[in-house]
C-alpha positions as CSV (number, residue, x, y, z in Angstrom):
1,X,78.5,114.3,73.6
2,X,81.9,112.0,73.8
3,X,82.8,113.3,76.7
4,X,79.8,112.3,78.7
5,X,80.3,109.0,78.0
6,X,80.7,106.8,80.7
7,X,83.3,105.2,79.5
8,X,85.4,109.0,78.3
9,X,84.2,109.7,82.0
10,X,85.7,106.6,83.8
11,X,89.3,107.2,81.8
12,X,89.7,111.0,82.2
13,X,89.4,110.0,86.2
14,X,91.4,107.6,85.9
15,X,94.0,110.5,84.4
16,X,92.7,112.8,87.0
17,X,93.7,110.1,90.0
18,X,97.1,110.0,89.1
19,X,97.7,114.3,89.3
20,X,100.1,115.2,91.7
21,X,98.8,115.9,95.1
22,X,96.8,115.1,98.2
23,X,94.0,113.0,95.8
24,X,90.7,112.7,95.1
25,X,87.3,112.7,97.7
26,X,83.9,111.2,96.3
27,X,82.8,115.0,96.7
28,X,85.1,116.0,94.3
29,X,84.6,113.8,91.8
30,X,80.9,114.7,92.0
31,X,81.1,118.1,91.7
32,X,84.0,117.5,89.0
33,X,82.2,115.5,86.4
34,X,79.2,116.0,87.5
35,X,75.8,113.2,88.9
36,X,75.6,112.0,92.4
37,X,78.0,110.3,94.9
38,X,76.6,107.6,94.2
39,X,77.3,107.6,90.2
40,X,81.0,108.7,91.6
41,X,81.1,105.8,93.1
42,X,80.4,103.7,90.9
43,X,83.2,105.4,88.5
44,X,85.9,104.7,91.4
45,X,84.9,100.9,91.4
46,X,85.7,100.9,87.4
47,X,88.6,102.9,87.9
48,X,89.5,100.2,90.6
49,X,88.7,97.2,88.4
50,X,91.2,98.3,85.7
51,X,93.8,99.8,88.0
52,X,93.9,97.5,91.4
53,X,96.6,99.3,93.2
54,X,94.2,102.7,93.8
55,X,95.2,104.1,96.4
56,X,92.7,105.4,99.0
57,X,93.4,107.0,102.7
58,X,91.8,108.9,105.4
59,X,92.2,112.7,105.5
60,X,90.2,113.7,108.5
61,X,86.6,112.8,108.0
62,X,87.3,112.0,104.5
63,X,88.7,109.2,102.3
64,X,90.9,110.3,99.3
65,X,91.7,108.5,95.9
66,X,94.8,108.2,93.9
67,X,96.7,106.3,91.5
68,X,100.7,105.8,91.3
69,X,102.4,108.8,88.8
70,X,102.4,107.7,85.6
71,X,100.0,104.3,86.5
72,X,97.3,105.4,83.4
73,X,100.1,106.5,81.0
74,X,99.3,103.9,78.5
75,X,96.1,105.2,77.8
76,X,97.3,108.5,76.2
77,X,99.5,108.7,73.2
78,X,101.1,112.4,73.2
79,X,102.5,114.4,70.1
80,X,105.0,117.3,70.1
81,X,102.3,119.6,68.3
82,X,99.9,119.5,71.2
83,X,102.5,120.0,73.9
84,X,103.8,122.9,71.7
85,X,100.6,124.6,71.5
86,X,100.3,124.4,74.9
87,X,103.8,126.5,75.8
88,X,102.9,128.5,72.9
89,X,99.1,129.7,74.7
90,X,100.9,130.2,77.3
91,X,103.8,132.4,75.7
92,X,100.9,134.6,74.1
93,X,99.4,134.5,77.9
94,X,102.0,136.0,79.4
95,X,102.9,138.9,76.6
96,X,99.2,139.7,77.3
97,X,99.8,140.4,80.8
98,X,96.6,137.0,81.7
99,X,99.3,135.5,84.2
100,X,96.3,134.0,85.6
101,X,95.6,131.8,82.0
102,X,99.6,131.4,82.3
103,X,99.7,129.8,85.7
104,X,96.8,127.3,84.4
105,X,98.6,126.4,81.1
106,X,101.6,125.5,83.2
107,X,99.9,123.7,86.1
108,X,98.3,121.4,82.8
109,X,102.0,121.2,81.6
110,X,103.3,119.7,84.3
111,X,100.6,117.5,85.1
112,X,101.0,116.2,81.4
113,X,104.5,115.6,81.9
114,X,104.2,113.6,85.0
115,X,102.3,111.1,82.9
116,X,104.6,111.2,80.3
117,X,107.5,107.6,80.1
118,X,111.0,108.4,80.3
119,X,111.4,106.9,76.8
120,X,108.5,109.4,75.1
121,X,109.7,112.3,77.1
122,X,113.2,111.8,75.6
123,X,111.9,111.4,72.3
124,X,109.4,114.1,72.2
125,X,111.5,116.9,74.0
126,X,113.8,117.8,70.9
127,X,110.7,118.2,68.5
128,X,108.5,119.9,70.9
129,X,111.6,122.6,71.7
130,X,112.1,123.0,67.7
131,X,107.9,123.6,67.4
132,X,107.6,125.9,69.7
133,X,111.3,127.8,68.5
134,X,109.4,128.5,65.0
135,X,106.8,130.5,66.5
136,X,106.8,133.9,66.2
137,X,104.1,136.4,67.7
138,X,103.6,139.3,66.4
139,X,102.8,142.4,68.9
140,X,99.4,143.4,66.6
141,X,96.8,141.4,67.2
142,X,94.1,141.1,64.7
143,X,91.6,139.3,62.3
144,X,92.4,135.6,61.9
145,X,92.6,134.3,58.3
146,X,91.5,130.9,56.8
147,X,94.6,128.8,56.2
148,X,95.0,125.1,54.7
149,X,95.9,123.1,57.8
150,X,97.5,120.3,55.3
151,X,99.8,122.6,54.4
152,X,100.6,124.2,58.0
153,X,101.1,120.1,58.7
154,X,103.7,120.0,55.8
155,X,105.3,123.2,56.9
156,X,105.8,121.8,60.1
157,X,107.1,118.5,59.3
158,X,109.5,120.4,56.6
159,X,110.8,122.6,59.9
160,X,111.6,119.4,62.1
161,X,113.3,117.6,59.5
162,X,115.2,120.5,57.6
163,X,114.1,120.2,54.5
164,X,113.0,122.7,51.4
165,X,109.8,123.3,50.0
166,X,108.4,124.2,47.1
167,X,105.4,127.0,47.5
168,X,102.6,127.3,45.2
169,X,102.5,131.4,45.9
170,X,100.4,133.6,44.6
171,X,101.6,136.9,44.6
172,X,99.6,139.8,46.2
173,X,101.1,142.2,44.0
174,X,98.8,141.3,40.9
175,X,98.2,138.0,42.0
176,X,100.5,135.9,39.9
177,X,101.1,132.5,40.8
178,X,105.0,131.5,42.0
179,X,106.7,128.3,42.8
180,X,109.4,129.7,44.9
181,X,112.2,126.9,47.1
182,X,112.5,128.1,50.5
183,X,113.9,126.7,53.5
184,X,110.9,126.9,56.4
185,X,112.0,128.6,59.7
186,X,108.9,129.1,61.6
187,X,106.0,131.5,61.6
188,X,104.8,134.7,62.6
189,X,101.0,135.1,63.5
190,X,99.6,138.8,63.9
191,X,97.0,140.6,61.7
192,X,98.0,138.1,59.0
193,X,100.0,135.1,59.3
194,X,103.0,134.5,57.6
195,X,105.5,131.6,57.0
196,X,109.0,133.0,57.6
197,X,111.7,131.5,55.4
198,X,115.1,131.9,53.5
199,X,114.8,132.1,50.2
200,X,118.0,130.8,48.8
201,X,117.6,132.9,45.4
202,X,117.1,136.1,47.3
203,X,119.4,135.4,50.4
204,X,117.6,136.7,52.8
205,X,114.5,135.9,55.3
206,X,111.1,136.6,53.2
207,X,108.0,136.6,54.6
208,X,104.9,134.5,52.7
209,X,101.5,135.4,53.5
210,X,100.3,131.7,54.4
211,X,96.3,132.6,52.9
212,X,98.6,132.7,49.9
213,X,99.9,129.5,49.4
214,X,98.5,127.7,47.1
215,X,100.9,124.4,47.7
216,X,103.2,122.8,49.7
217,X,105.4,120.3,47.8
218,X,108.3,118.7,50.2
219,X,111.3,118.0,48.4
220,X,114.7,115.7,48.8
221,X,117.3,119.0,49.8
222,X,118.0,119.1,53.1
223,X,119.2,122.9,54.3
224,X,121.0,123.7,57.8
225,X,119.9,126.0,59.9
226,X,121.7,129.0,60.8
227,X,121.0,129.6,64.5
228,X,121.9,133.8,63.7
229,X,117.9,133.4,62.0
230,X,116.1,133.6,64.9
231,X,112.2,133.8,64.5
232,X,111.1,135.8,67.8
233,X,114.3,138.0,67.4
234,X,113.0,138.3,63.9
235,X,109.4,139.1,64.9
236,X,110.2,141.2,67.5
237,X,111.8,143.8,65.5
238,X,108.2,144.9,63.8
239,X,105.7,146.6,65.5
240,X,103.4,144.0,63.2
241,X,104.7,141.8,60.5
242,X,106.2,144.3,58.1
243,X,109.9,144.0,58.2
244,X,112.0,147.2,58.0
245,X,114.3,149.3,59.6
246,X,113.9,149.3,63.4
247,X,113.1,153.2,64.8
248,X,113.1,154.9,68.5
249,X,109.0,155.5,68.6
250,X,107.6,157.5,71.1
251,X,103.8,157.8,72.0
252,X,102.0,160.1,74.7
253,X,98.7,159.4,75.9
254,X,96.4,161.8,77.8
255,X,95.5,161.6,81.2
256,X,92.7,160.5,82.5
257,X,90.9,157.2,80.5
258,X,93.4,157.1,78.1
259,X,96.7,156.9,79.7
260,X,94.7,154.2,82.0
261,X,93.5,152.4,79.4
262,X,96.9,152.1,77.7
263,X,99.0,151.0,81.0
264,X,97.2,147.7,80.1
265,X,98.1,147.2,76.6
266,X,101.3,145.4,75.5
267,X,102.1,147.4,72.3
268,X,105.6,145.8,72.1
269,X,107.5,143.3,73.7
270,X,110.5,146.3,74.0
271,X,107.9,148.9,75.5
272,X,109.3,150.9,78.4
273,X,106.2,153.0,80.0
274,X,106.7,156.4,81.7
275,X,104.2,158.2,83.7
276,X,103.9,161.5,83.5
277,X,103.0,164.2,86.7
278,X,100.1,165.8,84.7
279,X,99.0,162.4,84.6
280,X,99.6,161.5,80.8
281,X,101.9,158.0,80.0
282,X,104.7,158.0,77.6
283,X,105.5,154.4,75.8
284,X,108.8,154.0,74.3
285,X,109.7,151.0,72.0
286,X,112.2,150.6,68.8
287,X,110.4,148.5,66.1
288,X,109.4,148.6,62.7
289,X,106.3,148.5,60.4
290,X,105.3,152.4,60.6
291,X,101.9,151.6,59.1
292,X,100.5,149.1,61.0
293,X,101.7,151.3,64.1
294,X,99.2,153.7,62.2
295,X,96.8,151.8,61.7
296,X,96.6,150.9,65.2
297,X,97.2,154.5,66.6
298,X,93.7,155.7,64.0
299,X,91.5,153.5,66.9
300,X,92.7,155.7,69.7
301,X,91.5,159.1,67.5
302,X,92.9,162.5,69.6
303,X,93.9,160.6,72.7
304,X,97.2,159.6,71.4
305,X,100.6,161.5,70.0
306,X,102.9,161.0,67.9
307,X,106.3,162.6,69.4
308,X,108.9,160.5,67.7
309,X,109.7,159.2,65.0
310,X,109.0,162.2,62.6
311,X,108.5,158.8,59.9
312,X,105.6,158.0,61.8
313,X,103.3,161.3,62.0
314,X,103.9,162.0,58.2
315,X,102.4,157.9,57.9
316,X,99.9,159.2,60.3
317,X,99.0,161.9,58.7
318,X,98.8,161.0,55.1
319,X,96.2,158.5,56.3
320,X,94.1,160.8,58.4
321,X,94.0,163.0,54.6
322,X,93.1,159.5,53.3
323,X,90.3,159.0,55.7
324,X,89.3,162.7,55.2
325,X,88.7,162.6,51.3
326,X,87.0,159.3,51.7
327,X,84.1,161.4,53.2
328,X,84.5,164.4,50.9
329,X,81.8,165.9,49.1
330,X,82.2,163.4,45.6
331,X,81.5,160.3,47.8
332,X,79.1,161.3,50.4
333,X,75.9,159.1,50.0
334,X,73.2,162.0,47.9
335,X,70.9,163.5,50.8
336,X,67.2,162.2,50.1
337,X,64.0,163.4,51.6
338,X,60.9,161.3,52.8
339,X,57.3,161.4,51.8
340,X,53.8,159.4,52.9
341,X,51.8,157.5,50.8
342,X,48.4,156.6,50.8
343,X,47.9,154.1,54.1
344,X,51.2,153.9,56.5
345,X,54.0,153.2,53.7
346,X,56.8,155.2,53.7
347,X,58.9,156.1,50.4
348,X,62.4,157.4,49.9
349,X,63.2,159.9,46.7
350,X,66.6,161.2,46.3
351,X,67.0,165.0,46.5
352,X,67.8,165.6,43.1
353,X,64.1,164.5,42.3
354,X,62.1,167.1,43.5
């Protein structure tokens, strides 16, 4: 309901009036945010009142609006988090191939930073670089956990200022609770999400499911970062999140809906995609994480194979068996027959029961 207010409606115009271009007609500031010309109307004469120097000037048959770049700054107050998100949708934008949500994410970029001050662009430009740095993206999509967004706001304030934290982790192996010091890198979001950090004890990169943190306790040590731990270089060495030894895959898909269907699907950021004269498509990639690659290859049932690694067709296989004694003869649901009872009820009886 907010943002039909009149006075949410007479601001975001007055933001709207000062977007680079030709300006504004009555027309399009009806059709815009919506009533009649004459309720646009009277939202240019408030915008006037506050801002005198709107500028207005013939275009044909037409009168247009706008204010001087930068004129309605004061009303906004921008952080690096929601200019970071921003490049980050439109990252994930273009892996997906949606140039068209890209080029709109970018167009709202750069209208943001016209209105941004010299003296808050300066200042929000280091922060906003380091945000959108941690980010990883994982090449699986899939389900999106419930995380504490306290302590996603601690994580990031312990990545800007280079500090350690102390997790409350509990343990997925059994479930015991840890209270491990890492130094915070960034994150890598896929079919889970993760916190990616060096573990000081371990020295090494260690993933930490974030649905499994518990806390998120800043402390006093300040770390360093080594630029040689990159976060996307790290991400983009699994097929998903599972970090391993990279491998050559290869994948064939049949011609016909198949092989079409695939051409649109980014499986990794490394893919190479080979078409085939009988029609088929071959996708090459090196990554890691041979069981999510599985996983994902189970959806696509006999319209997919495996040609290399041999790593991954033994995976694929052992989880086809898997799938195959789930639906064995011990745990198939007991048969049951139906009988009619007196008026139009219906009751079930197992088998065995006759």
């Amino acid at each position: 309901m907010a943002r039909h207010d009149p006075t949410i409606q007479v601001l975001r115009l007055a933001l709207a009036l000062q977007e680079p271009g030709p300006g504004w007609s009555l027309e399009r500031i009806r059709e815009h945010f919506g009533g009649s010309r004459r309720t646009a109307e009277r939202r240019l004469d408030a915008v006037r009142q506050i801002f005198p120097d709107l500028e207005g000037r013939l275009d044909g048959h037409r009168k247009l609006w706008r204010l001087p770049s930068g004129r309605a700054s004061a009303l906004l107050c921008w952080q690096a988090d929601e200019i970071a998100a921003l490049e980050l949708a439109r990252d994930r934008a273009l892996r997906a191939r949606r140039h068209d949500h890209a080029d709109a994410l970018d167009r709202v970029l750069a209208k943001i930073r016209s209105l941004l001050l010299p003296p808050s662009a300066r200042r929000l430009a280091p922060d906003v670089e380091a945000l959108v740095e941690s980010e990883g993206i994982a090449a699986r999509p899939g389900p999106r956990p419930r995380i504490d967004t306290a302590h996603m706001g601690t994580l990031r304030h312990a990545i800007l200022a280079c500090r350690a934290v102390r997790l409350g982790y509990r343990r997925r192996d059994g479930g015991r609770l840890t209270r491990p010091l890492v130094h915070p890198y960034g994150f890598l979001h896929g079919h889970r999400h993760y916190l990616v950090a060096w573990s000081p004890k371990r020295e090494k990169l260690v993933l930490y499911a974030l649905p499994n943190v518990t806390s998120v306790a800043l402390t006093d040590e300040a770390f360093e970062r080594d630029p040689a731990h990159d976060v996307r270089a790290f991400a983009e060495r699994s097929f998903g999140v599972f970090q391993d030894e990279p491998v050559d895959v290869v994948w064939r898909f049949r011609r016909g809906a198949a092989a079409r269907d695939a051409r649109e699907y980014v499986f990794h950021p490394s893919q190479e995609l080979d078409e085939r004269p009988d029609g088929s498509l071959v996708v090459r990639f090196r990554a890691c994480g041979l069981w999510e690659m599985a996983w994902h290859l189970f959806t696509w049932g006999d319209a997919v194979q495996i040609l290399e690694p041999a790593a991954l067709l033994d995976t694929y296989r052992a989880m086809i068996e898997a799938a195959l004694r789930s639906v064995s003869e011990e745990t198939r649901p007991r048969r049951v027959r139906r009988t009619r009872t007196a008026g139009r009820r219906t009751q079930f009886f197992p088998r065995s029961t006759r």
